[in-house]
Kinemage of the C-alpha trace (Angstrom):
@kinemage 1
@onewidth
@group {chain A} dominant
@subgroup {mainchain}
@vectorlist {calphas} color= white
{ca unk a 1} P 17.521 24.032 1.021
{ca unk a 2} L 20.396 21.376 0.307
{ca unk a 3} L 23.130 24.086 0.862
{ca unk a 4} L 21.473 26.219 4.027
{ca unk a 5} L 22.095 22.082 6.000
{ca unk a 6} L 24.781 20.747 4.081
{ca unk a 7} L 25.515 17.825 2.273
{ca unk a 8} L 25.958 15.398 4.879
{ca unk a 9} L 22.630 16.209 6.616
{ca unk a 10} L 20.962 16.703 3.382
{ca unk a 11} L 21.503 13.266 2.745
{ca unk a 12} L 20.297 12.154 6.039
{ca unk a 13} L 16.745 14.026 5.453
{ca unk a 14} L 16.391 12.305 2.138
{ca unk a 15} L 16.808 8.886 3.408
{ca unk a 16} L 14.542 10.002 6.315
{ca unk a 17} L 12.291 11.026 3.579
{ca unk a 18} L 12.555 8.015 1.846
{ca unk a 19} L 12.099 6.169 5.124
{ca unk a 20} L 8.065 7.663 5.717
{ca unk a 21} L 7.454 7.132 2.568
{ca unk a 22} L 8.116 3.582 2.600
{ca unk a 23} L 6.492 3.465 5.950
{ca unk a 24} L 3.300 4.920 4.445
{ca unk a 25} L 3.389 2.766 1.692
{ca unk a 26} L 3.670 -0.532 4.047
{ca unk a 27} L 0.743 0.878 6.196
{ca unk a 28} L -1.232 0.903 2.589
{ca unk a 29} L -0.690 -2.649 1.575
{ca unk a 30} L -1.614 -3.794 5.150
{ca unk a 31} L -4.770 -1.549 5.511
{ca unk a 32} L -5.632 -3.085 1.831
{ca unk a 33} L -5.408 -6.882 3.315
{ca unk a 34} L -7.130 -5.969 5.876
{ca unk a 35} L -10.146 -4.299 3.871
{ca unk a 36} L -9.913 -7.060 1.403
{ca unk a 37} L -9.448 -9.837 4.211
{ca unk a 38} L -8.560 -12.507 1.645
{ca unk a 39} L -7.554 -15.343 4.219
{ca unk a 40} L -11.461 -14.775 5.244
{ca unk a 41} L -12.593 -15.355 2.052
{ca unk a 42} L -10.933 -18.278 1.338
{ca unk a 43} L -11.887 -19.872 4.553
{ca unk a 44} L -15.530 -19.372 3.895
{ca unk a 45} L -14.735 -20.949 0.463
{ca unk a 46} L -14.959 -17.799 -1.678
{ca unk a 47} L -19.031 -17.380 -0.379
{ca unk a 48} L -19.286 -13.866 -0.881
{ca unk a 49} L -22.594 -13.538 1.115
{ca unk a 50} L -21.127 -15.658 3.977
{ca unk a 51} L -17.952 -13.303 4.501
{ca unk a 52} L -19.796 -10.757 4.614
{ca unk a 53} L -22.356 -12.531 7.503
{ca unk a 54} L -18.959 -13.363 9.228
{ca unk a 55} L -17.349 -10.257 8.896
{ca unk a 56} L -19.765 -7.386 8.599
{ca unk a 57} L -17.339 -5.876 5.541
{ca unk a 58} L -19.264 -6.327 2.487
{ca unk a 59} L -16.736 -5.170 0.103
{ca unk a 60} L -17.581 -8.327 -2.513
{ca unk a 61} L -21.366 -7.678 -1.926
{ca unk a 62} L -21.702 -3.973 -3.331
{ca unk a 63} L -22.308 -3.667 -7.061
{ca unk a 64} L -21.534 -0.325 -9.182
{ca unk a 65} L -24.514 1.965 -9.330
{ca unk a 66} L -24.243 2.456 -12.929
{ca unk a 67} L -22.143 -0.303 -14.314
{ca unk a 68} L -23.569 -3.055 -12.136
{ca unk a 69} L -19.929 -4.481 -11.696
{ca unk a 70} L -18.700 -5.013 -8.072
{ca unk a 71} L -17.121 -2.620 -6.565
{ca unk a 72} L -14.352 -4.254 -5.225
{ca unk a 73} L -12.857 -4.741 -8.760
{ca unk a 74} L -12.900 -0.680 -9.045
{ca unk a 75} L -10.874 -0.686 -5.236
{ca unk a 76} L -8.134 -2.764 -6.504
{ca unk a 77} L -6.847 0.071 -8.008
{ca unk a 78} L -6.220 0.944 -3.817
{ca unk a 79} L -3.867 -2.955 -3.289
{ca unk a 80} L -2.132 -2.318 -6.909
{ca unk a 81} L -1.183 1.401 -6.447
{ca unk a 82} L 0.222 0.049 -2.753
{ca unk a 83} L 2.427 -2.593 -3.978
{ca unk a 84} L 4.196 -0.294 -7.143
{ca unk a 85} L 4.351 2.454 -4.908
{ca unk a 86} L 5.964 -0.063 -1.996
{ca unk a 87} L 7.889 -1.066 -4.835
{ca unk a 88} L 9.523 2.054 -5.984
{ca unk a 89} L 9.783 3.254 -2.818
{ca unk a 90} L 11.653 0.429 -1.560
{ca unk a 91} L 14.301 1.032 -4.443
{ca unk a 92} L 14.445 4.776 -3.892
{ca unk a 93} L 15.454 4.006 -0.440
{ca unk a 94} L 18.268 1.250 -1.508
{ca unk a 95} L 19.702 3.222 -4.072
{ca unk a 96} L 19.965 6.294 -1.297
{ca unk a 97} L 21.627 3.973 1.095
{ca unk a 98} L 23.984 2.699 -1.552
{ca unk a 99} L 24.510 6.447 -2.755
{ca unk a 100} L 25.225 7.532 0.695
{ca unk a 101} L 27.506 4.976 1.994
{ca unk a 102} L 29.641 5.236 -0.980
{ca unk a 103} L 30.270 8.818 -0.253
């Protein structure tokens, strides 16, 4: 594909590339705070059963079926994975635009 477009424009559709994928991974982290809704939770002083009263998300409230361990601690894997992939992404993208501009 790089040499039906060219270099130059090859290098544009990277960084665009790099661009939604950074986009995607911002829209992760903020859909995670807002499923976790941690400034909640610390306002109702960490009262699991009144944020979830107050908010109707009872994300803190729902044990494991078979392990009996809340299930938010198995959905941080969902916050974590946004933050390395934001991350990485974010570094993909500045080492394109320093790659680029040098050229």
């Amino acid at each position: 594909l790089e040499g039906w477009v060219g270099k130059p424009l090859w290098g544009l559709f990277l960084l665009m590339v790099d661009s939604v994928i950074l986009a995607f991974c911002l829209v992760l982290i903020w859909l995670s705070w807002i499923w976790y809704d941690p400034l909640t939770l610390m306002a109702v002083g960490f009262d699991t059963g009144a944020f979830s009263g107050q908010t109707f998300n009872y994300i803190y409230d729902e044990p494991t079926l078979t392990v009996g361990v809340a299930k938010f601690w198995i959905w941080m894997i969902m916050p974590i994975t946004a933050m390395t992939m934001t991350i990485h992404a974010a570094y993909n993208l500045f080492c394109r635009t320093n790659t680029t501009s040098k050229q």
